[in-house]
MARDOMAR-888199 format. One line per field, with one value per residue (C-alpha): residue in one letter; x, y negated, z. Coordinates in nm, 3 decimals, always signed. Each point is the difference from the previous one (the first is absolute). Layout:
residu = [A/...]
X = [X/...]
Y = [Y/...]
Z = [Z/...]
END
This chain:
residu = [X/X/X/X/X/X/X/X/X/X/X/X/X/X/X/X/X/X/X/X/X/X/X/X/X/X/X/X/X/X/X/X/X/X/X/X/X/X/X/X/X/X/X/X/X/X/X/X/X/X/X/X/X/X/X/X/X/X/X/X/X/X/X/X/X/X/X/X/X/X/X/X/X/X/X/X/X/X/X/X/X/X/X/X/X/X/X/X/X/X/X/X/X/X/X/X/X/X/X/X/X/X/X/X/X/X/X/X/X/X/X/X/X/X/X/X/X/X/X/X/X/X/X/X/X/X/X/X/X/X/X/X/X/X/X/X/X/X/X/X/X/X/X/X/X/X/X/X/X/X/X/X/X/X/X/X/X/X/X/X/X/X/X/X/X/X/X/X/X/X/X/X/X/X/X/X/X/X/X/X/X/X/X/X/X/X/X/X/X/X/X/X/X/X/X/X/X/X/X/X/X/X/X/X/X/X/X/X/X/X/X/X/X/X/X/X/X/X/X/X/X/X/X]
X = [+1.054/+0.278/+0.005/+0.269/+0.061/+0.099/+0.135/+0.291/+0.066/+0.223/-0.113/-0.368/+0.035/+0.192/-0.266/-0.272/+0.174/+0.074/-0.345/-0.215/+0.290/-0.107/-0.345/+0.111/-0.012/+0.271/+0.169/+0.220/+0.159/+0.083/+0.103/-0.050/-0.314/+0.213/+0.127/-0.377/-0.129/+0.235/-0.116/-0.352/+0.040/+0.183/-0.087/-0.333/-0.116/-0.320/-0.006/+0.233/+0.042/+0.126/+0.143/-0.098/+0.311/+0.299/+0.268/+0.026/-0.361/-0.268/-0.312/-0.234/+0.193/+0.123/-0.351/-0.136/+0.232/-0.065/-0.399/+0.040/+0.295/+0.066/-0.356/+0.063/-0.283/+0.201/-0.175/+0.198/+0.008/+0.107/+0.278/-0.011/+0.094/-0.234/-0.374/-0.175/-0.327/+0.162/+0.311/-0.262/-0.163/+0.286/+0.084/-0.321/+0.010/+0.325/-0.095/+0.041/-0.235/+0.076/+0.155/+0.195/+0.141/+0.271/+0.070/-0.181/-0.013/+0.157/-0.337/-0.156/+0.134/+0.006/-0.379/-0.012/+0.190/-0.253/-0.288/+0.157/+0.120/-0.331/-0.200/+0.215/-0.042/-0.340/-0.026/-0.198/-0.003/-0.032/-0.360/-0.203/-0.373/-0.334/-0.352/+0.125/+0.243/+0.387/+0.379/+0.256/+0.326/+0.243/-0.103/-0.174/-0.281/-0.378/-0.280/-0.368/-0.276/+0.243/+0.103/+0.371/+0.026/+0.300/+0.046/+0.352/+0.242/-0.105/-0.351/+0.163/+0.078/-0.288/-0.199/+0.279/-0.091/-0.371/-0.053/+0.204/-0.199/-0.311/-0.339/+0.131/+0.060/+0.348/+0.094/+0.151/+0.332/+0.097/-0.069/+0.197/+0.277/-0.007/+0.037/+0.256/+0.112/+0.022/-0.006/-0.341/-0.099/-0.334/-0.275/-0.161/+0.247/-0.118/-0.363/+0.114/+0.164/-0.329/-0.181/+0.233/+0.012/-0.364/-0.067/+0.246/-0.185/-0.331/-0.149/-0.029/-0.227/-0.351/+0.132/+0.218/+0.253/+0.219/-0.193/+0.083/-0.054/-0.029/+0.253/+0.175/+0.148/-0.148/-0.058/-0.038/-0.276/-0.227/-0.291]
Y = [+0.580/+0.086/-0.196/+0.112/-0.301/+0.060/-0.320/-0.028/-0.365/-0.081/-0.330/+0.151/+0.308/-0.171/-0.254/+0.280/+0.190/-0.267/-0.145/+0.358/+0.099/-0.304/+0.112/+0.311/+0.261/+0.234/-0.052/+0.233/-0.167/+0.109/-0.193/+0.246/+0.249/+0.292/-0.096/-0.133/+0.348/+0.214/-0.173/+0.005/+0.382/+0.109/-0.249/-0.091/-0.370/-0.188/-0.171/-0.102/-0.330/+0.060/-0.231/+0.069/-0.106/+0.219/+0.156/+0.403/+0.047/-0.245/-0.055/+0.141/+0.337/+0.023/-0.057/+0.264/+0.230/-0.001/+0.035/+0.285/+0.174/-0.070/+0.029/-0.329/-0.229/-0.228/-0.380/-0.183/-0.380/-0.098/-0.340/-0.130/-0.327/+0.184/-0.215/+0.171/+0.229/+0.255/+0.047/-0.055/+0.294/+0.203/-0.037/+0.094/+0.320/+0.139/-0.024/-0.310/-0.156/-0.343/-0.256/-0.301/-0.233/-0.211/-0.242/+0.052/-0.107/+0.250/-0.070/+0.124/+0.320/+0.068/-0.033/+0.259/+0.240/-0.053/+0.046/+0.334/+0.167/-0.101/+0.164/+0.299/+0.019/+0.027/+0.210/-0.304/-0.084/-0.343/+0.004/-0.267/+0.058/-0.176/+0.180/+0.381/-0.148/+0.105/-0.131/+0.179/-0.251/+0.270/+0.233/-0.267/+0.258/-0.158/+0.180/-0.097/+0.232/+0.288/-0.046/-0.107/-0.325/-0.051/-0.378/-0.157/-0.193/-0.343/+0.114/+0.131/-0.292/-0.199/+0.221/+0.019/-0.361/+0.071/+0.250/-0.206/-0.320/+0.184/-0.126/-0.345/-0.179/+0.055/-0.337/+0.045/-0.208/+0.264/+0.294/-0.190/-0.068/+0.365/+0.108/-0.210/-0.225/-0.397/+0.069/+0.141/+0.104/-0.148/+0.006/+0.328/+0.188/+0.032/+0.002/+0.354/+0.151/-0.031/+0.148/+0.282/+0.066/-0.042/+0.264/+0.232/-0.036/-0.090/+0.093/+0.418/-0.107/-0.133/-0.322/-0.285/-0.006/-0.312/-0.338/-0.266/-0.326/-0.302/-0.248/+0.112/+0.355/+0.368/+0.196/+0.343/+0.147/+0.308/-0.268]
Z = [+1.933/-0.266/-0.355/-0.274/-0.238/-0.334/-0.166/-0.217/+0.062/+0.330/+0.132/-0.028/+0.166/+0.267/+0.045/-0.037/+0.315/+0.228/-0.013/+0.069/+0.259/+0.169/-0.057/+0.208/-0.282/-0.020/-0.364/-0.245/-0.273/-0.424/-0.273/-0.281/-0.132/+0.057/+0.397/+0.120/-0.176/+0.206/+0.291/-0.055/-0.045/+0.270/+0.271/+0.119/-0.022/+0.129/-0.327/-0.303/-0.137/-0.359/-0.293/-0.336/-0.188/+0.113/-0.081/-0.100/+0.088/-0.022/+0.232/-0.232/-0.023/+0.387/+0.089/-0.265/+0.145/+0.308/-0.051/-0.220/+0.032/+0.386/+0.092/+0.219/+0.053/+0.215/-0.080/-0.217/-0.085/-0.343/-0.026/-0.354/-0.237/-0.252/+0.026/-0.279/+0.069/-0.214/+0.264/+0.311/-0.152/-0.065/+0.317/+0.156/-0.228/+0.107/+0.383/+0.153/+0.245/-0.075/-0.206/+0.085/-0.233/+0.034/+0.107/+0.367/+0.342/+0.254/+0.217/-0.307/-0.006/+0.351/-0.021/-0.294/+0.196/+0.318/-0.232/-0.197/+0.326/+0.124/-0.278/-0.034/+0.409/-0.046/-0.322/-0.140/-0.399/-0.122/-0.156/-0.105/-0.022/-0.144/+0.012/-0.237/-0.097/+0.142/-0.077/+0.169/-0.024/+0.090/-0.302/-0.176/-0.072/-0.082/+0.068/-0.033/+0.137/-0.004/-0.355/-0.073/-0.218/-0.209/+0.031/-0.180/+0.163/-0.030/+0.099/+0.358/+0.099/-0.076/+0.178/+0.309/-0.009/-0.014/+0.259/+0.260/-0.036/-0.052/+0.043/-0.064/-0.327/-0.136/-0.203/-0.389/+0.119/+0.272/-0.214/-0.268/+0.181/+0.144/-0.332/-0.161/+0.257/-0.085/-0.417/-0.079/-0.339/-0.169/+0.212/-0.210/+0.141/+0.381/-0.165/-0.188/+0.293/+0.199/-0.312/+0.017/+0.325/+0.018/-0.260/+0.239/+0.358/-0.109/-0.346/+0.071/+0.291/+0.083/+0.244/-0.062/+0.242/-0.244/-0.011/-0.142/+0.156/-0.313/+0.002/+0.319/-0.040/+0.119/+0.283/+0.087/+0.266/+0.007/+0.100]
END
């Protein structure tokens, strides 16, 4: 297998190369947007492992290029300081197949590459499903009964959160914290985000997929 690693910071790339040689993967090396999209144009790689932040180019555009204007489809894993949904997104949107945020364990990514090259082996999508209701995690497209939902950022990842604990109970602290991390807002605030998100998967149809489960948290199940 052949990885190209785009990373502008030294130390990091050299770490990043050393460890998945080890792991027996075949690696190419770039420092700079412009260098890593050359590469990834005119040489063929298993997967890419791409930094957000660099020079000349950034992630977002080298990967944008390369679906669109290079017709490549080669899986690429996203390296990034940024934590925010909004840049998880962005990244998402312009290509990428997953998101890693630093700081991370090596072992960590060398289990995201075995699960991408894995899935892109197999032609699989990352979809999470409960009763007619469908999230696909690579397009982060929701679909219920055949109808496409337009659910907001903050919804997507409560539901993310949802649909992988589904049919059990899904406490308020954990979808707190997967919200805001350790400095939560008033406690109305989770309380509107279900409402919303509620009124987006469940209110143009005749079953309740949402629950809510008093003085614990919610759950989500098609029984």
């Amino acid at each position: 297998m052949r990885l190209l690693l785009v990373e502008d910071n030294r130390d990091i790339l050299a770490n990043l190369a050393d460890y998945l040689t080890l792991k027996g993967y075949v690696v190419d090396c770039a420092q700079d947007g412009l260098t890593g999209l050359h590469l990834a144009a005119t040489q063929r790689y298993d997967l890419i492992v791409l930094d957000v932040m660099l020079p000349g180019v950034d992630g977002y555009a080298l990967c944008e290029r390369l679906r669109e204007t290079e017709q490549d489809q080669t899986p690429v894993i996203m390296l990034t300081a940024r934590d925010a949904l909004d840049d998880r997104l962005h990244g998402f949107r312009a290509g990428a197949d997953d998101y890693l945020t630093k700081p991370f364990a090596l072992s960590e990514l060398a289990a995201r590459i075995e699960a991408v090259l894995k899935r892109s082996r197999s032609g699989g999508r990352r979809q999470l499903v409960v009763g007619d209701l469908q999230y696909d995690l690579d397009t982060l497209d929701v679909r219920r009964g055949g109808q496409t939902l337009h659910v907001g950022p903050i919804g997507l990842k409560l539901l993310e959160v949802l649909m992988r604990k589904s049919p059990a109970v899904v406490r308020r602290e954990l979808l707190e914290t997967t919200l805001w991390g350790d400095s939560p807002p008033d406690s109305d605030s989770l309380r509107s985000h279900i409402h919303n998100l509620r009124q987006q998967i469940d209110k143009p149809f005749a079953s309740a997929l949402l629950h809510t489960v008093h003085g614990i948290g919610y759950r989500l199940t098609a029984r």
